[in-house]
C-alpha positions in Angstrom: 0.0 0.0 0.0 2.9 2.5 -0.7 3.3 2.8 3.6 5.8 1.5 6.0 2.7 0.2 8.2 0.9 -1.4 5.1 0.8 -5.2 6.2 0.1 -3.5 9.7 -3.1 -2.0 8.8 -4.3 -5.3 6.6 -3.7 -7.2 10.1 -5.9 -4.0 11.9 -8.7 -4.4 9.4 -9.0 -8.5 9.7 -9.1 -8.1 13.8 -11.9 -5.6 13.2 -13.5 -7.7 10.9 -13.6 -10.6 13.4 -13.9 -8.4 16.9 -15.3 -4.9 15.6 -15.8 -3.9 19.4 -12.1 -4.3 20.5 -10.5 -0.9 21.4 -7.0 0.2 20.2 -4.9 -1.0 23.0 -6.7 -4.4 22.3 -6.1 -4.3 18.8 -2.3 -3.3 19.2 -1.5 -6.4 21.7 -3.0 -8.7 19.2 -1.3 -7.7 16.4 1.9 -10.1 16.2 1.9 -10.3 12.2 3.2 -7.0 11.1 6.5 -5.4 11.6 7.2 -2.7 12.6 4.3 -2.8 14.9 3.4 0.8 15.1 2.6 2.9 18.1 -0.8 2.4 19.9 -1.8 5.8 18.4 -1.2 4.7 14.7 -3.3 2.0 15.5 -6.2 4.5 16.7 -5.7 6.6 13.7 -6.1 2.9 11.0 -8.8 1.6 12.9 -11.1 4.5 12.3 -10.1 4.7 8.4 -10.7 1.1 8.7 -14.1 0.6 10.2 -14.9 4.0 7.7 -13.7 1.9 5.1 -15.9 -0.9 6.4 -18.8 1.2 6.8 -18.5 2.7 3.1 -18.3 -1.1 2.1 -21.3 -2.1 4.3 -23.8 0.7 3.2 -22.7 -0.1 -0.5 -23.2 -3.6 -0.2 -27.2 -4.1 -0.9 -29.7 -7.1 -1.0 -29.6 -8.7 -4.6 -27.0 -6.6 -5.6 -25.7 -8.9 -7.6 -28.4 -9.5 -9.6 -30.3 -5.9 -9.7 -26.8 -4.5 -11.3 -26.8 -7.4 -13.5 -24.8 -10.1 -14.9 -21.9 -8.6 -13.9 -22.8 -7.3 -10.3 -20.2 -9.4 -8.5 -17.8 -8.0 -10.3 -18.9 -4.9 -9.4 -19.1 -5.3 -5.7 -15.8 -6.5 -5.9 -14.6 -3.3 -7.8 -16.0 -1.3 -5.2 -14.4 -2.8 -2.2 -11.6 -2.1 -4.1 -12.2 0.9 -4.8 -12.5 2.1 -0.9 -9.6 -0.2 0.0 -7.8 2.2 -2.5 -8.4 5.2 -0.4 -7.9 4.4 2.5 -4.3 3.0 1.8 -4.2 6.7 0.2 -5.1 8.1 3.0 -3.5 6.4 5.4 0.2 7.1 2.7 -1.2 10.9 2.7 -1.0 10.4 6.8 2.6 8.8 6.4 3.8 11.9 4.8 2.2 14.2 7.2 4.0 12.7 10.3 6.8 13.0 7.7 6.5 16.5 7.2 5.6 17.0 11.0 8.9 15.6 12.3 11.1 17.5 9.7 9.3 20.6 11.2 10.5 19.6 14.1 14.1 19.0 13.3 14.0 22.3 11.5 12.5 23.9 14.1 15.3 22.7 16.9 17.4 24.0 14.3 16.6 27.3 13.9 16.3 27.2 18.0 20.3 26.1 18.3 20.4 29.3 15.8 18.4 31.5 18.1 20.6 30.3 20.8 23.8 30.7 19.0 22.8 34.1 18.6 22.0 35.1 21.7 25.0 33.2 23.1 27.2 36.0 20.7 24.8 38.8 21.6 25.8 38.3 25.5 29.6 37.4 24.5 29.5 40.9 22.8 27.8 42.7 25.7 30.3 41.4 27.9 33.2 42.1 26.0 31.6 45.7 25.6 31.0 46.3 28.9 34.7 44.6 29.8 36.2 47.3 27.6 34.0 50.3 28.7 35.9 49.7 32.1 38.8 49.0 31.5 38.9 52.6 29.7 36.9 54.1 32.8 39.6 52.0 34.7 42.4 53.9 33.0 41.1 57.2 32.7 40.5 57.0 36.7 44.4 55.8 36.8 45.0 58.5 34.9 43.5 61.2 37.3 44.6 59.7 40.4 48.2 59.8 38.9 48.4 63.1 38.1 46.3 63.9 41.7 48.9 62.0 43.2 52.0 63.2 41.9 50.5 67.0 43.3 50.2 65.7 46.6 53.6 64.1 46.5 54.6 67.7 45.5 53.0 69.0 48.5 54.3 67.2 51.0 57.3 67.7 49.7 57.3 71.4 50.0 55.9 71.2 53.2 58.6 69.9 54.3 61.3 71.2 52.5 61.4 74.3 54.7 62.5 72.4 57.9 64.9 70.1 55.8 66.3 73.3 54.7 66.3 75.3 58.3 68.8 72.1 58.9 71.1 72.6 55.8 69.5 69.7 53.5 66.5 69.0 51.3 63.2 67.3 51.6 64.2 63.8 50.0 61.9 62.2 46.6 59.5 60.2 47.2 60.3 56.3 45.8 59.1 54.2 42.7 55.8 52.9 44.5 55.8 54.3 47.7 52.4 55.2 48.9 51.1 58.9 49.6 51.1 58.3 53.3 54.3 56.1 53.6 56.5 59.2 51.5 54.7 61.6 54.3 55.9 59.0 57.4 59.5 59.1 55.8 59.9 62.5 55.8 58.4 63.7 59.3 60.4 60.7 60.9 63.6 62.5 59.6 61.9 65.4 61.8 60.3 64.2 64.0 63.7 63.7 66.2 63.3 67.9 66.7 60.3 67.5 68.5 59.1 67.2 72.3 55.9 66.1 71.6 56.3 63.6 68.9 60.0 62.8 68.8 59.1 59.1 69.9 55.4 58.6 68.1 55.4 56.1 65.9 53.4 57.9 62.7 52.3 54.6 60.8 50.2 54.2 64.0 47.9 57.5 63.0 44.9 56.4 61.2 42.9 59.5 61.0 43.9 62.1 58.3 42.8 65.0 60.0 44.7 63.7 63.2 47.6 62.9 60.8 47.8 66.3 59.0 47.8 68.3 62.6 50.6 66.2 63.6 52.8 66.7 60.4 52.2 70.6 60.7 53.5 70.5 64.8 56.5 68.7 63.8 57.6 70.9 60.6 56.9 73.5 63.2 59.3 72.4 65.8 61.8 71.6 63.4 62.1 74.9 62.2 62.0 76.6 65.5 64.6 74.3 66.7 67.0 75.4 63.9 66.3 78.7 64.9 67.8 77.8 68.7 71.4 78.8 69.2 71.8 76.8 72.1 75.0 74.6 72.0 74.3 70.9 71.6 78.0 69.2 72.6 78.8 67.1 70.1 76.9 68.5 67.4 77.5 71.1 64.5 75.4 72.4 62.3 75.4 74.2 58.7 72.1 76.7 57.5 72.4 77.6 54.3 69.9 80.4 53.5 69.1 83.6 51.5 68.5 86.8 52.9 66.6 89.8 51.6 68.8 90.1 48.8 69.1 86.7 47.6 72.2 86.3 48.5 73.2 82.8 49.6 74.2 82.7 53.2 75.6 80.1 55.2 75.0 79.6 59.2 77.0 77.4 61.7 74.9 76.4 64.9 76.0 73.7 67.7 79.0 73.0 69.2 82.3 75.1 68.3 84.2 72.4 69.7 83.5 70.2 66.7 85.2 73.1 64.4 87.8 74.0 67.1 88.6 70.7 68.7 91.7 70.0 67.4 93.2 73.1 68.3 92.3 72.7 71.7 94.9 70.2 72.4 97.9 72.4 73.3 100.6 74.0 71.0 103.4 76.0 71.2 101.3 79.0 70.5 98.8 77.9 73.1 95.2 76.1 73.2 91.7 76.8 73.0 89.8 77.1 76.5 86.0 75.8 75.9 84.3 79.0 77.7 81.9 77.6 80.5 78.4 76.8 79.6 75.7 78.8 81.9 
């Protein structure tokens, strides 16, 4: 009959012949004849074109038909049983080539969904890699800015302490390849810090707050500078200011002990020695 199922649906249409009231299920477990056996719901679907079939035949068939169509009214009947046998084996092959057409749908259709998700698998790979980029500019630009904010602060505390290096005859040292902000400002009060009372022995790196930290560095570049000012004699200890004054002249200062200048003439010659006067 042109189908896959063909001896299948012969074998459905003698088991309705001889049980007419069996249901599919019933049908399907006595069918051991055909192969493939098809599904329960093929079964359904040929026992209702059968008993149509069967029907079309039965209401065709009439008493005396034979005779009332003539001498050749077998040969009739027989014609038209094979006539409806006919269409339904086209029908049932037009049924074939639906479920055909049905399950090609379906492969095309999980297709074109492995396509949609293809696409929307690049659509999000895009939008991250868009989104990666937008921040690593922001990222750079914000490097950028706190670079060049940085390197004014490093300025700044630089100067701010350049004045007291300078009250003692050096300069306010650079800050180093990757020191922090806050470690450059440490480094350069704790060469100070050693001029003042109150913070000579703080430990700086201990100072969380800024605001605390700031007040602190401003006392001891104070102190510093007011202790170069001091010309009280430190034994031991000899110190060069180098300065300008109101003309911009270049002057240089000597503060401390005169012993360290004068010491080794203070050991006795023939032309005399050097009497340290006493302190008061």
């Amino acid at each position: 009959m042109g189908s896959r199922y063909a001896s299948a649906h012969q074998e459905i249409q003698a088991i309705l012949q001889r049980e007419p009231h069996l249901t599919a299920k019933e049908v399907w477990h006595q069918m051991t004849d055909s192969w493939p056996v098809p599904p329960v719901r093929t079964v359904s679907r040929y026992m209702k074109l059968a008993r149509l079939a069967m029907a079309s035949v039965a209401k065709s068939r009439k008493p005396n038909s034979a005779s009332v169509e003539g001498p050749d009214g077998l040969l009739t009947k027989e014609f038209r049983m094979a006539t409806a046998d006919e269409k339904l084996d086209s029908i049932a092959s037009h049924l074939d080539s639906l479920h055909t057409k049905i399950d090609s749908m379906g492969e095309s259709c999980k297709k074109t969904d492995a396509r949609l998700d293809a696409l929307e698998a690049d659509r999000e790979k895009q939008k991250a890699d868009s989104e990666r980029e937008e921040k690593a500019k922001a990222d750079a630009a914000k490097r950028r800015a706190d670079a060049a904010s940085d390197s004014h602060a490093y300025a700044d505390a630089q100067m701010r302490c350049d004045s007291a290096f300078q009250a003692w005859g050096k300069m306010a040292p650079h800050a180093l390849h990757g020191e922090s902000l806050r470690d450059f400002r440490i480094r350069l009060l704790s060469a100070l810090k050693v001029h003042s009372r109150a913070y000579g022995d703080s430990d700086l790196a201990t100072v969380g707050d800024e605001a605390v930290f700031s007040n602190i560095e401003g006392i001891i570049i104070k102190d510093a500078i007011e202790a170069s000012n001091s010309h009280a004699d430190t034994p031991g200890v000899l110190r060069q200011v180098t300065s300008r004054d109101n003309s911009g002249r270049q002057v240089t200062r000597f503060y401390g002990d005169p012993a360290v200048a004068w010491g080794e003439f203070m050991g006795g010659t023939r032309f005399g020695k050097i009497v340290r006067p006493p302190a008061h």
